[in-house]
Biopython code that builds the backbone (N, CA, C, O; Angstrom):
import numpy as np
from Bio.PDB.StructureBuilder import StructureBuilder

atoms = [
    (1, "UNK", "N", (99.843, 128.750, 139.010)),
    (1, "UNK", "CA", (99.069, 127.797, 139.773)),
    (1, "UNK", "C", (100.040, 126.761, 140.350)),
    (1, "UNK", "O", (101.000, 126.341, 139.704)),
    (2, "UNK", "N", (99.679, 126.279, 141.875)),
    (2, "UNK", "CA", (100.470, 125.752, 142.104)),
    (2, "UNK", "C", (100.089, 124.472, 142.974)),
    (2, "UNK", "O", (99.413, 124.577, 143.998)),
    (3, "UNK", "N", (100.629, 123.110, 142.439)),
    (3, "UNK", "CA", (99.926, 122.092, 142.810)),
    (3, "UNK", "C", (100.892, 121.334, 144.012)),
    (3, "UNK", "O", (102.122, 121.312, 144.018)),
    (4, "UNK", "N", (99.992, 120.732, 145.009)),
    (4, "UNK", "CA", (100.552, 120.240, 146.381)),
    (4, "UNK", "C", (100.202, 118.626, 145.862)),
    (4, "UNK", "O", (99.064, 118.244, 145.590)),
    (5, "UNK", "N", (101.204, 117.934, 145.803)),
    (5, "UNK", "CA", (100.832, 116.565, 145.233)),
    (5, "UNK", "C", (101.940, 115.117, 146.105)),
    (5, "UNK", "O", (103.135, 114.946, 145.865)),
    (6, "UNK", "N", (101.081, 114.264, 147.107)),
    (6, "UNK", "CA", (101.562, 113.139, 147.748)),
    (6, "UNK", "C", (100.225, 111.870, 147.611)),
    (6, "UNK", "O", (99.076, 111.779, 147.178)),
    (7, "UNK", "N", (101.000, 111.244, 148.119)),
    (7, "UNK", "CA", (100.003, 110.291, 148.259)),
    (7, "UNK", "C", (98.722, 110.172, 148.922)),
    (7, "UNK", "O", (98.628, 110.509, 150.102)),
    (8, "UNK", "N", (97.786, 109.753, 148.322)),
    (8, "UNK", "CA", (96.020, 109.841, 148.631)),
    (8, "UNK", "C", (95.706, 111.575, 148.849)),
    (8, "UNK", "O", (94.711, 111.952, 149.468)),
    (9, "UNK", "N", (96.777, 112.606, 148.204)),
    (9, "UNK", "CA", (96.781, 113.691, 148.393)),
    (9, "UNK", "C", (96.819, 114.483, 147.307)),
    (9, "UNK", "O", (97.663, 114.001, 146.552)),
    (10, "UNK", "N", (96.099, 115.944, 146.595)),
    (10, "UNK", "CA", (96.258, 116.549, 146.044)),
    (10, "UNK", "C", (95.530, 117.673, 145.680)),
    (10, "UNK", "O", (94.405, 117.437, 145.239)),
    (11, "UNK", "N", (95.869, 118.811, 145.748)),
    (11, "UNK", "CA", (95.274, 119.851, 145.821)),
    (11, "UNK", "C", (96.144, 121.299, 145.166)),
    (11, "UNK", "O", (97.358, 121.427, 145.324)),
    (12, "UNK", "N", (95.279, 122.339, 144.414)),
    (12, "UNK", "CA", (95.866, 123.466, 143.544)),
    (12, "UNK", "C", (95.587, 124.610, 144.385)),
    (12, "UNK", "O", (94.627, 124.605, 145.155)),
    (13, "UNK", "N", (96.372, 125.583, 144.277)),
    (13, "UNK", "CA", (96.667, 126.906, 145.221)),
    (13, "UNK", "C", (96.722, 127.899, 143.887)),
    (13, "UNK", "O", (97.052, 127.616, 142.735)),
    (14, "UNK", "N", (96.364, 128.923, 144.346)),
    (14, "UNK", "CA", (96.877, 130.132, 143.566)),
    (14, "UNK", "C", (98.048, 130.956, 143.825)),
    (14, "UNK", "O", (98.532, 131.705, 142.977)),
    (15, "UNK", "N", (98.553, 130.790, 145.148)),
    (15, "UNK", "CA", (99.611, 131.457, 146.257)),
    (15, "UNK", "C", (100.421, 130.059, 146.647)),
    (15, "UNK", "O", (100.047, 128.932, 146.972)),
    (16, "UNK", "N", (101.870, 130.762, 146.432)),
    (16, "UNK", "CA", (102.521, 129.883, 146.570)),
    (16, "UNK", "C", (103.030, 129.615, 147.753)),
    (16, "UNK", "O", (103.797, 128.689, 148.017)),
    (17, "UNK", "N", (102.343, 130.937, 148.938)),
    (17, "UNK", "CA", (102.694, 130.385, 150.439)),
    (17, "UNK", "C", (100.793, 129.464, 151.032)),
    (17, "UNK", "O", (100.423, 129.306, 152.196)),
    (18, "UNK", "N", (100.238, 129.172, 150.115)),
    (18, "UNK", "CA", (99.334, 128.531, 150.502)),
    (18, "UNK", "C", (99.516, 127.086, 150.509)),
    (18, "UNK", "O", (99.284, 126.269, 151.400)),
    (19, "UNK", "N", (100.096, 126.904, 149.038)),
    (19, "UNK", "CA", (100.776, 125.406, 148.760)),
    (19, "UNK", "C", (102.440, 125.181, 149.636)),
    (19, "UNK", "O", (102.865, 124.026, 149.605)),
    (20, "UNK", "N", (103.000, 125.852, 150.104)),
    (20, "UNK", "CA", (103.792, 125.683, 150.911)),
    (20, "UNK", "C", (103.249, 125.597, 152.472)),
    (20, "UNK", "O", (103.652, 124.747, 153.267)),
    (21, "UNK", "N", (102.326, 126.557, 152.765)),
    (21, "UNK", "CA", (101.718, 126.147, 154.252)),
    (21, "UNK", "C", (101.124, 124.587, 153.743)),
    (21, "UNK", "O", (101.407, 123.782, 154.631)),
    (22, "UNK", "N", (100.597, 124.101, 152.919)),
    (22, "UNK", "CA", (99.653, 122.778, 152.476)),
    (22, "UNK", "C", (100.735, 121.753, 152.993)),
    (22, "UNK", "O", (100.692, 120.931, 153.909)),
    (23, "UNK", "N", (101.766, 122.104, 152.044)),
    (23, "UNK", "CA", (102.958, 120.833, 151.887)),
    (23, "UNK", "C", (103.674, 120.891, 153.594)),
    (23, "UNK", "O", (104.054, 119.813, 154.051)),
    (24, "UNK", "N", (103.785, 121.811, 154.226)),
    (24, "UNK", "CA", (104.303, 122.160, 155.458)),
    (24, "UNK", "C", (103.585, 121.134, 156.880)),
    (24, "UNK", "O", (103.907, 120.697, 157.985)),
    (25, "UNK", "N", (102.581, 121.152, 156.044)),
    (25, "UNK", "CA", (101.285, 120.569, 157.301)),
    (25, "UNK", "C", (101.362, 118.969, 156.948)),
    (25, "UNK", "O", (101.197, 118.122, 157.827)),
    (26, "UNK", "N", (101.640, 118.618, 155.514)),
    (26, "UNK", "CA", (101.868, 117.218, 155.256)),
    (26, "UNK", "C", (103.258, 116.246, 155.747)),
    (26, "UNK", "O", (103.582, 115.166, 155.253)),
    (27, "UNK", "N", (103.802, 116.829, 156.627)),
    (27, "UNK", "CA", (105.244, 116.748, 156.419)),
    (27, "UNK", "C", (105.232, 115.797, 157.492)),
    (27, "UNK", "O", (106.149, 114.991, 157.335)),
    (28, "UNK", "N", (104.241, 115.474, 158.995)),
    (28, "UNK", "CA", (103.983, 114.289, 159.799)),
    (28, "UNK", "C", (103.485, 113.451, 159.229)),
    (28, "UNK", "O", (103.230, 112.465, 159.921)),
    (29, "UNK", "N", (103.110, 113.379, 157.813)),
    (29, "UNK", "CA", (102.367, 112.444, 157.527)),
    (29, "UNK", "C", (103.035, 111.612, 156.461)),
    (29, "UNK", "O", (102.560, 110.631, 155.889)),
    (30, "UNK", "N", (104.435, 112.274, 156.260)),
    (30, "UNK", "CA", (105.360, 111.396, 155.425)),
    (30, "UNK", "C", (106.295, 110.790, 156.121)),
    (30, "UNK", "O", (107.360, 111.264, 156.518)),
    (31, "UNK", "N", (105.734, 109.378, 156.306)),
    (31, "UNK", "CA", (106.735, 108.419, 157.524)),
    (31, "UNK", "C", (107.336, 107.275, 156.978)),
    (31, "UNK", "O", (108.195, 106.571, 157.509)),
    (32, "UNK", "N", (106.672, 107.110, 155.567)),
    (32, "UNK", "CA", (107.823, 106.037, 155.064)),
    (32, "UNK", "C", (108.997, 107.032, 153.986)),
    (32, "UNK", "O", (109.006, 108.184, 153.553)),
    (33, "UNK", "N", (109.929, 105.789, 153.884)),
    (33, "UNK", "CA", (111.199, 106.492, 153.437)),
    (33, "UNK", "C", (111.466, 106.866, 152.126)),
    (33, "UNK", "O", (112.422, 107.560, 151.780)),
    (34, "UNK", "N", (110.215, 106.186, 151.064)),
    (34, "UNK", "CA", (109.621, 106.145, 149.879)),
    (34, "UNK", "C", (109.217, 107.338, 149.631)),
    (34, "UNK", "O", (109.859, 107.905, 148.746)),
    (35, "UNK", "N", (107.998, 108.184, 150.313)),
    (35, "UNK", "CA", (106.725, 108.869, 150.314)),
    (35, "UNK", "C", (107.366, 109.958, 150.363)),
    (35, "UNK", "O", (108.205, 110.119, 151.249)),
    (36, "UNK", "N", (107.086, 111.017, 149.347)),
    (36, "UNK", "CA", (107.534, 112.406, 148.928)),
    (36, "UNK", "C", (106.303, 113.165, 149.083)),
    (36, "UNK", "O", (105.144, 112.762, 149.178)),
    (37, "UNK", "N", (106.989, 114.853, 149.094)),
    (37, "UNK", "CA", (105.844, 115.981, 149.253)),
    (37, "UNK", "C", (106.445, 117.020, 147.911)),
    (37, "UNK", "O", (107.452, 117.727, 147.951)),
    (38, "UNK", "N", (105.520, 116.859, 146.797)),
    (38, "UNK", "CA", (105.856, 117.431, 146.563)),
    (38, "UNK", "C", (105.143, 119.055, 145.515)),
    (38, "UNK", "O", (103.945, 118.926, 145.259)),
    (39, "UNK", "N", (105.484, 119.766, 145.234)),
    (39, "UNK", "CA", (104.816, 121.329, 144.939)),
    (39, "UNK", "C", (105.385, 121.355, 143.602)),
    (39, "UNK", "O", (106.591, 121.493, 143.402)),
    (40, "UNK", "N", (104.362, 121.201, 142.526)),
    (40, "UNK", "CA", (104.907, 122.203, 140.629)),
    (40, "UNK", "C", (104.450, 123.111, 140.995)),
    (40, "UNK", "O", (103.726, 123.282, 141.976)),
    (41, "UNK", "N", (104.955, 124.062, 139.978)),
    (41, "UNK", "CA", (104.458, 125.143, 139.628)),
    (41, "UNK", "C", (104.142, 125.150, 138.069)),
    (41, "UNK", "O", (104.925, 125.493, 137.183)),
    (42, "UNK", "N", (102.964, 124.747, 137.929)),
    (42, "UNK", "CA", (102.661, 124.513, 136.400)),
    (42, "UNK", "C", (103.107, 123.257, 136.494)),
    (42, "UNK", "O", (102.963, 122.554, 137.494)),
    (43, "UNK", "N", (103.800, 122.845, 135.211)),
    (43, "UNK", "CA", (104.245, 121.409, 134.977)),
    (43, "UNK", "C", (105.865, 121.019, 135.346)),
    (43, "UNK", "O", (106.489, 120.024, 134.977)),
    (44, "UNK", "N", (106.384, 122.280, 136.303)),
    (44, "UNK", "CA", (107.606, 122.428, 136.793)),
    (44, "UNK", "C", (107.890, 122.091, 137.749)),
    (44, "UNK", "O", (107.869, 123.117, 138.428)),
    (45, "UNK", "N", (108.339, 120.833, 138.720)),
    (45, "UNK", "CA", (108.749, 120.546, 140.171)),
    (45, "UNK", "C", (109.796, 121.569, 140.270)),
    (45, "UNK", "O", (110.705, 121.828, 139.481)),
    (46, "UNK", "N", (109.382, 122.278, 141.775)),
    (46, "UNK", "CA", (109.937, 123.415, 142.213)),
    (46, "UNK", "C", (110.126, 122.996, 143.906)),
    (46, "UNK", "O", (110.659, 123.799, 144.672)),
    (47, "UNK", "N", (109.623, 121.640, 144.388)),
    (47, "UNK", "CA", (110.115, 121.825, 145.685)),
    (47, "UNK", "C", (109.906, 120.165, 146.308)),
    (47, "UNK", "O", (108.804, 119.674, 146.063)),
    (48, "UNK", "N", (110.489, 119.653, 146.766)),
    (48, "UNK", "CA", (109.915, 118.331, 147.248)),
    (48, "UNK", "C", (110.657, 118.249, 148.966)),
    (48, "UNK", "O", (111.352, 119.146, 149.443)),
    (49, "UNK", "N", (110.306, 117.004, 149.642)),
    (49, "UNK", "CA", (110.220, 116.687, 151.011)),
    (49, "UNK", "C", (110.099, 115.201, 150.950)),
    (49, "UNK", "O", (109.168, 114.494, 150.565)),
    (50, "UNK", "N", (111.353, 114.888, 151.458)),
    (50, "UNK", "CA", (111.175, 113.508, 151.818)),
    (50, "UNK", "C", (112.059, 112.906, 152.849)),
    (50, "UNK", "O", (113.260, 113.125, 153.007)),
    (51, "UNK", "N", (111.496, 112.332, 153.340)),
    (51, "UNK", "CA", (112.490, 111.855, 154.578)),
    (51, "UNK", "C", (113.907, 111.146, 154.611)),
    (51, "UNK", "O", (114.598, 110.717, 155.535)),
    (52, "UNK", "N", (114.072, 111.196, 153.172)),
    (52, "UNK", "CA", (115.959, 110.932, 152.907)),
    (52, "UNK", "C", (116.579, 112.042, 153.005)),
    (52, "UNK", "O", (117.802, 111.920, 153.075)),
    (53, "UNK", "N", (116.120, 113.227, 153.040)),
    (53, "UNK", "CA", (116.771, 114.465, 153.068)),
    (53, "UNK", "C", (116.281, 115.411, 154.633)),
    (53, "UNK", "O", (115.092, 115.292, 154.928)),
    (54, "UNK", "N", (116.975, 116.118, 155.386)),
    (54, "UNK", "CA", (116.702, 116.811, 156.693)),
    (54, "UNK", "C", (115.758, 117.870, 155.786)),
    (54, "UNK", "O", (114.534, 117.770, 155.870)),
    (55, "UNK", "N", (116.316, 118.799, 154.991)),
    (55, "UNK", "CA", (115.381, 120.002, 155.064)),
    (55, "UNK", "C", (114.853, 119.756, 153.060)),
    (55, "UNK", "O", (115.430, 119.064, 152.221)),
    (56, "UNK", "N", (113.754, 120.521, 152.915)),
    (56, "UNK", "CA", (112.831, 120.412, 151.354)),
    (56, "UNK", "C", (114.081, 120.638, 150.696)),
    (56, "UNK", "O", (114.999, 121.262, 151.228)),
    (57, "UNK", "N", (114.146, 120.043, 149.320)),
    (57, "UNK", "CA", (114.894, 120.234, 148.350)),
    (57, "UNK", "C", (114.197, 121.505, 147.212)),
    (57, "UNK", "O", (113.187, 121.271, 146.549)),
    (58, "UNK", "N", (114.959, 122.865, 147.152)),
    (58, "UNK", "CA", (114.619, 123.702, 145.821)),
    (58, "UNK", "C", (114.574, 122.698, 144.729)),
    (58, "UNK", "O", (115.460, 121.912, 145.067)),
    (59, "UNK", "N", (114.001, 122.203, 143.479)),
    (59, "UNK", "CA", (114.560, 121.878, 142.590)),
    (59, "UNK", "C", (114.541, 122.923, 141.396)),
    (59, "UNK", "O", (113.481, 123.498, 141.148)),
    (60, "UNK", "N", (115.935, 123.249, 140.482)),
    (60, "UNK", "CA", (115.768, 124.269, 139.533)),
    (60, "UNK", "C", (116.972, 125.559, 140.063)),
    (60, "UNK", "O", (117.209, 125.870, 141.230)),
    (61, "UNK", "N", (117.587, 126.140, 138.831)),
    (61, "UNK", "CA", (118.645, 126.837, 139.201)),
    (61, "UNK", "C", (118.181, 128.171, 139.439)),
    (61, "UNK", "O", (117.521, 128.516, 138.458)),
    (62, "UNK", "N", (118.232, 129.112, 140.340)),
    (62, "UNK", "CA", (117.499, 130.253, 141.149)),
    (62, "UNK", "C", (116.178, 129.964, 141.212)),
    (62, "UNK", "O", (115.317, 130.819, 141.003)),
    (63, "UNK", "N", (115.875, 128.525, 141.556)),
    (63, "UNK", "CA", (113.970, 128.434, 142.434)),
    (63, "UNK", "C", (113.767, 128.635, 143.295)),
    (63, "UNK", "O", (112.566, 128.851, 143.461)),
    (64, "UNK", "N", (114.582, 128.739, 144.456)),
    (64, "UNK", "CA", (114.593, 129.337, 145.549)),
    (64, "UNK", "C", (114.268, 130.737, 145.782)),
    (64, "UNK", "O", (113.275, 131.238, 146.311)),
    (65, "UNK", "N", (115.439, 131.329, 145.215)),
    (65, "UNK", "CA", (115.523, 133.060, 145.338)),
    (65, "UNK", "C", (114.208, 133.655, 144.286)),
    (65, "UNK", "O", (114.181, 134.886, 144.279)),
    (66, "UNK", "N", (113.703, 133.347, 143.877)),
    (66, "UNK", "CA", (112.644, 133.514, 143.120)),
    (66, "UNK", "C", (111.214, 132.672, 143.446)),
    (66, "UNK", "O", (110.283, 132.922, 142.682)),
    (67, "UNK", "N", (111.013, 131.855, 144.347)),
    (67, "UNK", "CA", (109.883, 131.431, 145.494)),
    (67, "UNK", "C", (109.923, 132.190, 146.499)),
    (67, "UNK", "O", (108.852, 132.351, 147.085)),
    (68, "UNK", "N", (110.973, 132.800, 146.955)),
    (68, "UNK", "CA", (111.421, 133.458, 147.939)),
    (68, "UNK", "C", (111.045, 135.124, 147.940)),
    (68, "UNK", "O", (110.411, 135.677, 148.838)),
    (69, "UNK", "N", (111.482, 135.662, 146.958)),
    (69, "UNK", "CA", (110.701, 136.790, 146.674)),
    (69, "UNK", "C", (108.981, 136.917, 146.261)),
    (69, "UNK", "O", (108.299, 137.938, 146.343)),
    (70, "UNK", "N", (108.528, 135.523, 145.793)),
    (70, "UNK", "CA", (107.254, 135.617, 145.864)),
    (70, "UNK", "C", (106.792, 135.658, 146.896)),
    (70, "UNK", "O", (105.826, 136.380, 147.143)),
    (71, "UNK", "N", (107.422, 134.813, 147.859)),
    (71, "UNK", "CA", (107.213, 135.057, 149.057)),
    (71, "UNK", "C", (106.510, 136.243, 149.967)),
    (71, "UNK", "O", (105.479, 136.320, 150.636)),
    (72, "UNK", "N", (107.579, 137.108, 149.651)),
    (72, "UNK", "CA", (107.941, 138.157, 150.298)),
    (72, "UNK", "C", (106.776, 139.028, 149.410)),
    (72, "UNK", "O", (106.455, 140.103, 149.917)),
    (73, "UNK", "N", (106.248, 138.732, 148.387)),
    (73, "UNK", "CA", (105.637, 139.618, 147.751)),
    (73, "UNK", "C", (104.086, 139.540, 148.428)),
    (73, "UNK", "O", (103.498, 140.454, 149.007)),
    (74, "UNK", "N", (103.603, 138.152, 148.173)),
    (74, "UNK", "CA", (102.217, 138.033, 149.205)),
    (74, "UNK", "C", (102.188, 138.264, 149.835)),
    (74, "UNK", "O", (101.132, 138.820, 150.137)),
    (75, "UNK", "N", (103.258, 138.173, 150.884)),
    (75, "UNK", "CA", (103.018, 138.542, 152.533)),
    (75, "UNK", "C", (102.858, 140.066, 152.233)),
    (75, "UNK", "O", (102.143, 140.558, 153.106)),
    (76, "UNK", "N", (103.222, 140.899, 151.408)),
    (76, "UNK", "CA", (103.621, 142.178, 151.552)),
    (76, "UNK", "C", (102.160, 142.361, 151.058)),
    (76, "UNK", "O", (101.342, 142.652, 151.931)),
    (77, "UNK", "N", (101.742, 142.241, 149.858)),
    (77, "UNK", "CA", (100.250, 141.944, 149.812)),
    (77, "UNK", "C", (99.070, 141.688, 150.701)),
    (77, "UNK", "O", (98.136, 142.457, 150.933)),
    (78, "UNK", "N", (99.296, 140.331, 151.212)),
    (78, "UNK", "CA", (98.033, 140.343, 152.501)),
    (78, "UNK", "C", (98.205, 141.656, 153.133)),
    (78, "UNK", "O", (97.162, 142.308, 153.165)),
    (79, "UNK", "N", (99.427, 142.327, 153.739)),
    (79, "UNK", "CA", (99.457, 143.361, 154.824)),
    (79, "UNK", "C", (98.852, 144.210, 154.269)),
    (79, "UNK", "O", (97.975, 144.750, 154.944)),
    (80, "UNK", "N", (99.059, 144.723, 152.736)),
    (80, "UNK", "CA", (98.201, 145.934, 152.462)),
    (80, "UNK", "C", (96.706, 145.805, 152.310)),
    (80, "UNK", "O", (95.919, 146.735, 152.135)),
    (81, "UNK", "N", (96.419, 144.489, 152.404)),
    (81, "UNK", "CA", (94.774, 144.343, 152.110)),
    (81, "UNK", "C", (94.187, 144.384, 153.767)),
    (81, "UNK", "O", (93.247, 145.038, 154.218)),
    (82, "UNK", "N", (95.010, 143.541, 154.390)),
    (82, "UNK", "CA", (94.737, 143.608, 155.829)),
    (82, "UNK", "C", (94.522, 145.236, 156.398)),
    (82, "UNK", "O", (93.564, 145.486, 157.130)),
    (83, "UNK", "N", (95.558, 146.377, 155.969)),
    (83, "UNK", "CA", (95.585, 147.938, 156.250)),
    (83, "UNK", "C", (94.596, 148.374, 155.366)),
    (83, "UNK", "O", (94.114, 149.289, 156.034)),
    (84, "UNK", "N", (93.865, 148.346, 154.164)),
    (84, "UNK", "CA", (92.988, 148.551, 153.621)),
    (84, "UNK", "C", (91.670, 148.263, 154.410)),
    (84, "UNK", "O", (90.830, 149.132, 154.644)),
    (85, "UNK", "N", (91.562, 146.815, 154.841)),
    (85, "UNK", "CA", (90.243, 146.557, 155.525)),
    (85, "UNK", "C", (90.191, 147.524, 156.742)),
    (85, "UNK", "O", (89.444, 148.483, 156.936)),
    (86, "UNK", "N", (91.001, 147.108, 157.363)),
    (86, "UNK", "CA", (91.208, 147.970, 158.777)),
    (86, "UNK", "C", (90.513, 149.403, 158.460)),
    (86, "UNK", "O", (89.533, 149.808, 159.084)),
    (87, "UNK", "N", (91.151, 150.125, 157.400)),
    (87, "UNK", "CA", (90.849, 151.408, 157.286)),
    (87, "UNK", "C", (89.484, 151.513, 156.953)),
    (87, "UNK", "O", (88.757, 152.301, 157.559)),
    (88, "UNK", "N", (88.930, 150.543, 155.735)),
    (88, "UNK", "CA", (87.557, 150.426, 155.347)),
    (88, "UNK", "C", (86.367, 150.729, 156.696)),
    (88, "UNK", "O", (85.382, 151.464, 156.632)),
    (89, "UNK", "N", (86.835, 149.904, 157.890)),
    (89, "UNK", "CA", (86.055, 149.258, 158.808)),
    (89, "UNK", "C", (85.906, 150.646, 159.451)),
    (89, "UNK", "O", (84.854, 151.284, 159.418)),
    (90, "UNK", "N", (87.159, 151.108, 160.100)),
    (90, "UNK", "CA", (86.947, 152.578, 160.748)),
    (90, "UNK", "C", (86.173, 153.434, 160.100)),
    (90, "UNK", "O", (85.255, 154.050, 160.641)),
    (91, "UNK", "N", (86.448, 153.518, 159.062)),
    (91, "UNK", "CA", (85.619, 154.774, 158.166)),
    (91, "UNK", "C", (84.394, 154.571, 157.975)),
    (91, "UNK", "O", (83.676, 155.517, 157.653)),
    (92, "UNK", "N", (83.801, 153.098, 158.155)),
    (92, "UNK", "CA", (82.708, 152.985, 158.307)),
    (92, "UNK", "C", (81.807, 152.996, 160.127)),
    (92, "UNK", "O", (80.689, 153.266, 160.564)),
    (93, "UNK", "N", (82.633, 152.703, 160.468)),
    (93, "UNK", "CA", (82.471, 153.085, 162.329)),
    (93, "UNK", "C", (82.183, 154.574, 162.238)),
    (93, "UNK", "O", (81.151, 155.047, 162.715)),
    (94, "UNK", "N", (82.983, 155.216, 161.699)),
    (94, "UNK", "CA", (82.971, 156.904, 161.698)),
    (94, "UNK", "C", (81.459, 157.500, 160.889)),
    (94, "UNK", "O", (80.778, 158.457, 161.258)),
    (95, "UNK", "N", (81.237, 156.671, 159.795)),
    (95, "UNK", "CA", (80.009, 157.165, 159.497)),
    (95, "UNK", "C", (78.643, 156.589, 159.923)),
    (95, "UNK", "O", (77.509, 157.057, 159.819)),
    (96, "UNK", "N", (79.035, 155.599, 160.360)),
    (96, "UNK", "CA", (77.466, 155.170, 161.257)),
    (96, "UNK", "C", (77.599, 156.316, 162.546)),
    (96, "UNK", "O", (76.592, 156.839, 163.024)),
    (97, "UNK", "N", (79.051, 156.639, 163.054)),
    (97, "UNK", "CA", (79.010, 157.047, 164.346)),
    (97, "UNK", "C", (78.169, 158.839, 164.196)),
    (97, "UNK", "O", (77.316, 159.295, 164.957)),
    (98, "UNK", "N", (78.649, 159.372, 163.240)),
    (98, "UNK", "CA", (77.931, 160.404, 162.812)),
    (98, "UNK", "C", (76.812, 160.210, 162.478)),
    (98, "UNK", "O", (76.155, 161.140, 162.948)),
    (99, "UNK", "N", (76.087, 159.452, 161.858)),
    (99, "UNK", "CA", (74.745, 159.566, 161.672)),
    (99, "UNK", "C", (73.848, 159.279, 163.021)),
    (99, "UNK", "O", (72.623, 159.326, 162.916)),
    (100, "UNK", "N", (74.390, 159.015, 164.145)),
    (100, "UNK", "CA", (73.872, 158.564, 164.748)),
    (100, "UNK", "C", (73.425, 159.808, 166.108)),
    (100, "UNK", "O", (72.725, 159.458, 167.058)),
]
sb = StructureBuilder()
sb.init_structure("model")
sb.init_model(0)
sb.init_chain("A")
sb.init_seg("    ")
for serial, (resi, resn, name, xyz) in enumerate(atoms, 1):
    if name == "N":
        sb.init_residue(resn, " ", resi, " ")
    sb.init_atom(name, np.array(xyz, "f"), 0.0, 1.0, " ", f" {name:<3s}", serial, name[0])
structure = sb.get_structure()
């Protein structure tokens, strides 16, 4: 589980490119030099954003390469559910189209 946590802000994801699209979208809205964005995973800070730094900080030794392959794992996921539906949908086009 993975929590998106700033100021007057906070919200839990199950997908960790959901809480990264979350924290991604908060990122105009951190304009003082104070105000952080930041993502646990569990009770683990794994990523923050703040405007003292140009790009998000990993925090944690291989959190990156291991967010990164999760990454890669959902996306690879949605696609097969996305090719599943697709197929669902035709096969059901095909049998209304025959009964018809």
């Amino acid at each position: 589980m993975f929590k998106v946590i700033t100021r007057n802000y906070s919200a839990e994801f199950e997908r960790w490119t959901d809480a990264l699209d979350a924290a991604n979208a908060l990122k105009p809205e951190c304009k003082n030099w104070l105000q952080d964005i930041r993502i646990f995973d569990g009770d683990d800070l794994v990523w923050i954003y703040s405007r003292l730094h140009r790009y998000p900080q990993y925090i944690g030794a291989g959190t990156y390469n291991r967010l990164a392959r999760l990454f890669i794992f959902e996306a690879m996921l949605e696609e097969e559910l996305k090719q599943a539906a697709k197929q669902e949908t035709q096969e059901n086009q095909n049998q209304d189209n025959q009964m018809s």
